[in-house]
C-alpha positions, -999 to 999 in steps of 0.1 A, spaced: 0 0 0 15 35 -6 17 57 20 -2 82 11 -35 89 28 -62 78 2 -101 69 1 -105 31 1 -137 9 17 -129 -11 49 -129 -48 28 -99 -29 8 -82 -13 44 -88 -48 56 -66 -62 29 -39 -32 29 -37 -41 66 -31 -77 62 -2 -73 31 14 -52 54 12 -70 81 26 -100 58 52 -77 46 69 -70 80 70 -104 89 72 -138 75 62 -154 99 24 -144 93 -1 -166 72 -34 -166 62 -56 -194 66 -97 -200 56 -121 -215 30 -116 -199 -4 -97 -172 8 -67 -178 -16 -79 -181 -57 -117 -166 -45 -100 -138 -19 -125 -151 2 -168 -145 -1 -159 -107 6 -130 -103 -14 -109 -94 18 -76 -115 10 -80 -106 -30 -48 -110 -43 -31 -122 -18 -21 -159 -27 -4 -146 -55 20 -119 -37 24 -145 -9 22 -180 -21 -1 -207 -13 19 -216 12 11 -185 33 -20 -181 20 -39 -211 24 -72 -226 12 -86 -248 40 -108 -274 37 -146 -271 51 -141 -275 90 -136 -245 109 -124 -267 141 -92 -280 118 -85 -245 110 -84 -235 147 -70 -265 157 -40 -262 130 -39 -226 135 -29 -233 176 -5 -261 165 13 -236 143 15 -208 166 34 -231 189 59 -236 161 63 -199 160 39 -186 130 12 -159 135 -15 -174 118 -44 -153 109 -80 -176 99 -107 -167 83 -145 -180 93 -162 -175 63 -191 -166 80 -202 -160 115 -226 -188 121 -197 -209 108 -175 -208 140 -197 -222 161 -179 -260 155 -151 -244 167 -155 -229 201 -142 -262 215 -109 -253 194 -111 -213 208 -125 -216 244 -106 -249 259 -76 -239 237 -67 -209 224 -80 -190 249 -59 -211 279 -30 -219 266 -6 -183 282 -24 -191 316 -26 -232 316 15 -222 312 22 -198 333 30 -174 301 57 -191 283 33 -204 256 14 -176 237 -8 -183 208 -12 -149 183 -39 -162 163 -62 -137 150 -96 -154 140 -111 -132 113 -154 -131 117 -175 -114 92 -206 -105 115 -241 -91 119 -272 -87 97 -282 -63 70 -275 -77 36 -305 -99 33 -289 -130 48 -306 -158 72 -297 -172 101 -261 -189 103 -254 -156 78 -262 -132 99 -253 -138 139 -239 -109 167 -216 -142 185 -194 -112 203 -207 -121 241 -194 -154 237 -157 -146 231 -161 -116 254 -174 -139 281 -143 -162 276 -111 -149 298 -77 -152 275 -96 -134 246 -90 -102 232 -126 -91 211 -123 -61 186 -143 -51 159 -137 -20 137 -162 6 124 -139 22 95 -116 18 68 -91 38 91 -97 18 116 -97 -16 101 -68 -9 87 -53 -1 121 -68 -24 140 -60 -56 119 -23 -51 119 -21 -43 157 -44 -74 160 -14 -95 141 13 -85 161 -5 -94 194 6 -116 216 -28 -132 226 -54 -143 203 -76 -118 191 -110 -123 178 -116 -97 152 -153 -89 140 -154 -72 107 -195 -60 102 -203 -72 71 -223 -48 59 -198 -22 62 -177 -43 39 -182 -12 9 -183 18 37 -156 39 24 -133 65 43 -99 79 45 -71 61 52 -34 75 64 -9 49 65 11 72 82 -14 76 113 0 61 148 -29 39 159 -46 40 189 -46 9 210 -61 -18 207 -77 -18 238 -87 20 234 -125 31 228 -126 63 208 -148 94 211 -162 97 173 -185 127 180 -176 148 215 -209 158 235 -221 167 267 -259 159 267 -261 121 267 -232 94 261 -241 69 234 -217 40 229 -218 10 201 -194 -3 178 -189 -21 147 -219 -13 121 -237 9 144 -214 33 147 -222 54 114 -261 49 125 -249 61 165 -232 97 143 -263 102 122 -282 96 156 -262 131 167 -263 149 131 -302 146 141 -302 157 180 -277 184 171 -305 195 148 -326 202 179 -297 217 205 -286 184 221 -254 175 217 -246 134 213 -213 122 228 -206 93 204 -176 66 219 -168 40 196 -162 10 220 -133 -6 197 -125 -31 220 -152 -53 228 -129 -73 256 -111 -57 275 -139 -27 275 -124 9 279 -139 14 311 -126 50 316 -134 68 289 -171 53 291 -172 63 325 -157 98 320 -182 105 295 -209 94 315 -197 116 343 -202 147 322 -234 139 302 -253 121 329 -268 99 301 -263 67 286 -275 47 256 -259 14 243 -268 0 209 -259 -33 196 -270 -54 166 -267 -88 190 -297 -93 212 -306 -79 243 -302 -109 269 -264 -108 283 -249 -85 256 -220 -60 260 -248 -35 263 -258 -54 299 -222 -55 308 -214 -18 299 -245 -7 320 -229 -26 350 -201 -8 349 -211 23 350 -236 16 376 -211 4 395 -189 38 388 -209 66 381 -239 53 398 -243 96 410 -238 109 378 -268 98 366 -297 120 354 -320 89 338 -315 50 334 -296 36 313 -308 23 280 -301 -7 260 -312 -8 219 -300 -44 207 -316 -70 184 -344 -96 199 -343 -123 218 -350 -146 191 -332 -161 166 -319 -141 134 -355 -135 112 -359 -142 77 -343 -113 55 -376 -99 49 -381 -93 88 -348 -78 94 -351 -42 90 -375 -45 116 -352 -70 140 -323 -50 139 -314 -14 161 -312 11 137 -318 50 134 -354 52 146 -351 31 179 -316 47 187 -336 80 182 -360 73 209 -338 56 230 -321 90 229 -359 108 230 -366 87 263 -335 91 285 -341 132 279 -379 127 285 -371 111 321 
């Protein structure tokens, strides 16, 4: 990629990110169904085989626990491997692979065995997919101690974000929203990042804190564009990190705005949004001018395509979310 800032969608950052990443160190390879010849169902890792190899880049065969399972095996021989689950209802045969493995291995040795595979998830609804197409898995991974769980919201971020997720010492699960695949935005390949770890205020505010990440995030700005209209002014944070959650700057937004919305696309029961409200009851209990609100998906599973403009959060039921906590 040159380094010169330029307009690219996040599938495209994504890709950037990785051939650097690649680039740096030899060490890294990238592993998934159809990810080499195809470049993969969203075109992430197009091109790639043929800078790299097919012996870097390599097409799997159908079983997402053999690409875990190989992917732990060859961090332990020193490589950084980076899989692909072509889609996120796919990775549920693994979680035996990610949660009594990958996720144990530094602690079961007392740290002198780190795995740095990065487990690449397209996620979420909104291109006319079903269920198995279409799922929010992030609690699970966030519930699961050893994991790191990030998800960008931008091409600048994606870009970012997946070559600090590479050069991570502990497995990362990264969730790429799939229908921001073809959002586009400004990248700067001469930017420092910010941490992984780090949530980022998109939109400063003082009225009312509203947090999300991934997909949501654009929705969350357009959300403020809106209120702004009207004289309230929208803090917007960008969680980033969906484990380990950015506690402080969460909290010392909440501190000044008194007001809290969460949105997520997963549903309601357990989410992050239930953790994030914990927190900050815990913390900035005082602050508080109104509850705290939660917009997610249903507690059901995914609906059929034709159902899931109405199953998902989006502008309107952020907007009264936002309405409610300044009725209170």
């Amino acid at each position: 990629m040159s380094k010169q800032l330029s307009t690219m969608p996040i599938a495209h950052a994504l890709n950037a990110g990785l051939r650097e990443a690649m680039e740096e160190n030899d060490k890294v390879m990238l592993m998934g169904e159809d990810i080499g010849q195809l470049g993969g169902v969203f075109r992430v890792t197009d091109g790639l085989q043929k800078s790299f190899g097919d012996l870097r880049v390599v097409d799997s065969p159908l079983g997402e626990a053999g690409i875990i399972g190989s992917a732990i095996g060859l961090a332990m021989a020193g490589y950084r491997p980076v899989c692909e689950i072509q889609f996120d209802g796919f990775v549920f045969p693994a979680l035996n692979q990610i949660i009594t493995q990958l996720a144990k291995y530094r602690h079961r040795s007392e740290g002198r065995v780190s795995l740095p595979v990065v487990i690449r998830i397209p996620v979420g609804g909104g291109i006319g997919a079903i269920e198995h197409h279409s799922e929010s898995p992030e609690a699970y991974f966030a519930h699961t101690a050893g994991l790191k769980v990030v998800s960008p919201s931008s091409p600048q971020e994606a870009y970012d974000m997946i070559r600090l997720a590479v050069r991570s010492q502990d497995p990362v699960v990264f969730l790429e929203p799939k229908r921001s695949y073809w959002l586009k935005g400004e990248v700067d390949p001469a930017r420092a990042p910010q941490p992984l770890e780090k949530a980022t205020v998109v939109r400063p505010g003082n009225d009312l804190t509203l947090v999300t990440y991934g997909a949501l995030v654009p929705v969350a700005q357009k959300v403020a564009d809106v209120c702004a209209e009207e004289g309230r002014s929208i803090e917007v944070v960008d969680l980033r990190s969906l484990s380990p959650i950015d506690d402080a700057t969460i909290i010392e937004s909440v501190e000044r705005t008194g007001r809290l919305v969460v949105a997520h696309e997963a549903s309601r029961t357990a989410g992050l949004g239930a953790e994030i409200a914990a927190r900050v009851q815990d913390a900035a209990f005082h602050s508080l001018e109104a509850p705290i609100i939660r917009v997610t998906g249903y507690d059901t599973p995914y609906p059929p395509s034709r159902l899931e403009e109405d199953w998902l959060p989006g502008f309107d039921r952020i907007l009264d979310a936002v309405d409610q906590s300044f009725n209170y």
